[in-house]
N, C-alpha and C positions, 0 to 999 in steps of 0.2 A: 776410359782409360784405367781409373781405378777399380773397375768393375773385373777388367780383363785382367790385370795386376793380381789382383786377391784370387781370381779362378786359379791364376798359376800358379801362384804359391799354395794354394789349397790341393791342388792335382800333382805338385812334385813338391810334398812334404820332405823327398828325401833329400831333395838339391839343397845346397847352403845359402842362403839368401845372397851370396853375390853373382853364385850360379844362376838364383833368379831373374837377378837385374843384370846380369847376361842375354841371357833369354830374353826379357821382358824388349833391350835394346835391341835386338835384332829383327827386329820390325822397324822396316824405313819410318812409318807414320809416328812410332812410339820417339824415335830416334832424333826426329824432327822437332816434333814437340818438347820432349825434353829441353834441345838446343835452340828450340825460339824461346821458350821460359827462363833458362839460365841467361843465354845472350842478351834477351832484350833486359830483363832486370838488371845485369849487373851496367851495359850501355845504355840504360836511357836515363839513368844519372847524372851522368857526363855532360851528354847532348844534348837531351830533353829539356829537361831540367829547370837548366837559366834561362828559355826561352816558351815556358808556359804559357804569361800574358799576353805574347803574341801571337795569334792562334795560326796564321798563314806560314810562320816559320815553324812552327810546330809541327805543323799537315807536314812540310817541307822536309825535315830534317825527319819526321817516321816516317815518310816514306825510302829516304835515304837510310836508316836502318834497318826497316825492312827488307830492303835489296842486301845488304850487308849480312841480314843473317840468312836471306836464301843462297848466298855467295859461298855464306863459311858452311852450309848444311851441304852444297852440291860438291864443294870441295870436299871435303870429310867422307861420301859419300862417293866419290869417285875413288879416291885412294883407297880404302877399304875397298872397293871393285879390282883394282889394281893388284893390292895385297894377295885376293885373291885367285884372280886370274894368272898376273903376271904377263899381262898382254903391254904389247908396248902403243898399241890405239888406243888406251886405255889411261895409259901415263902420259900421252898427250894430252888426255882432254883434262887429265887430271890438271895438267899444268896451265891450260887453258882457263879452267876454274881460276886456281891461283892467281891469274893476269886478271881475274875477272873479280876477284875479293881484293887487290888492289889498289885495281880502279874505285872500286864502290868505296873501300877507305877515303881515300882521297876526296873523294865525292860528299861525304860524310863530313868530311873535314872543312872542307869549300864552304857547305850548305851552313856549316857552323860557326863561322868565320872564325877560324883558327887558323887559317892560311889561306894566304890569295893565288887565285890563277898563276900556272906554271905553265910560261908561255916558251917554246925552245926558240931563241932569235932564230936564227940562219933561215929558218923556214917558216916561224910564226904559226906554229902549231901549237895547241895547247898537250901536254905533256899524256895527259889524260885520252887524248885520241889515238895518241903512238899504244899506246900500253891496249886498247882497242883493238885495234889491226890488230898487235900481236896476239891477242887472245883469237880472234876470230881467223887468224892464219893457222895458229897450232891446232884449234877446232877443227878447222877444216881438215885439216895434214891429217891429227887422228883419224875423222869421217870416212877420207878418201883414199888414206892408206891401205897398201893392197900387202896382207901378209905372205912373204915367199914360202910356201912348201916346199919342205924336202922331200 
């Protein structure tokens, strides 16, 4: 990564270094990386953290951050699609993400115990499966949506 960084700035001496790091983010992989380095550092703080000595909650709760920051990468990563398309199958799945970083908050949240199961009476579902469906309805809706031609 730092290799290909230094090529660019070496090959467009003329760009301004934020022109660079324009550049350099617009590569999904670069993009990515960046946002698991900044994410997970400044979240495994938090979460990680106070549960080091126990190693099974530990596995437990990276993995639940891990999903969280592939959550916030696909999010981010849809909407800039969106940005630049301007499709509206596009802003669905965007918003499909969203129901899906969410859930994985929540989920985070659970595995951490800083809030317990959110169970909705009337039908005794956990809150977290509603929010589910909905992610995987609007996915679909995006998928299957058929754009009208004019």
């Amino acid at each position: 990564m730092f290799v290909k960084l230094d090529l660019l700035l070496k090959k467009s001496e003329n760009f301004t270094r934020l022109e660079s790091i324009k550049i350099f983010l617009n590569d999904k992989t670069n993009l990515f990386l960046v946002f698991s380095i900044a994410f997970t550092s400044i979240i495994a703080y938090f979460f990680l953290i106070p549960h080091l000595f126990h190693i099974s909650m530990s596995y437990h709760i990276a993995i639940h951050i891990l999903s969280l920051d592939i959550a916030v990468f696909m999010t981010t990563i849809s909407f800039i699609s969106f940005k630049k398309t301007r499709n509206k199958k596009v802003l669905l799945t965007s918003f499909s993400f969203v129901f899906l970083l969410i859930v994985e908050m929540i989920y985070l949240l659970q595995a951490s115990h800083i809030i317990n199961m959110f169970y909705i009476p009337l039908i005794d579902v956990d809150f977290t499966h509603i929010l589910l469906l909905g992610m995987l309805c609007m996915f679909a809706w995006g998928v299957l949506k058929v754009d009208k031609r004019k």
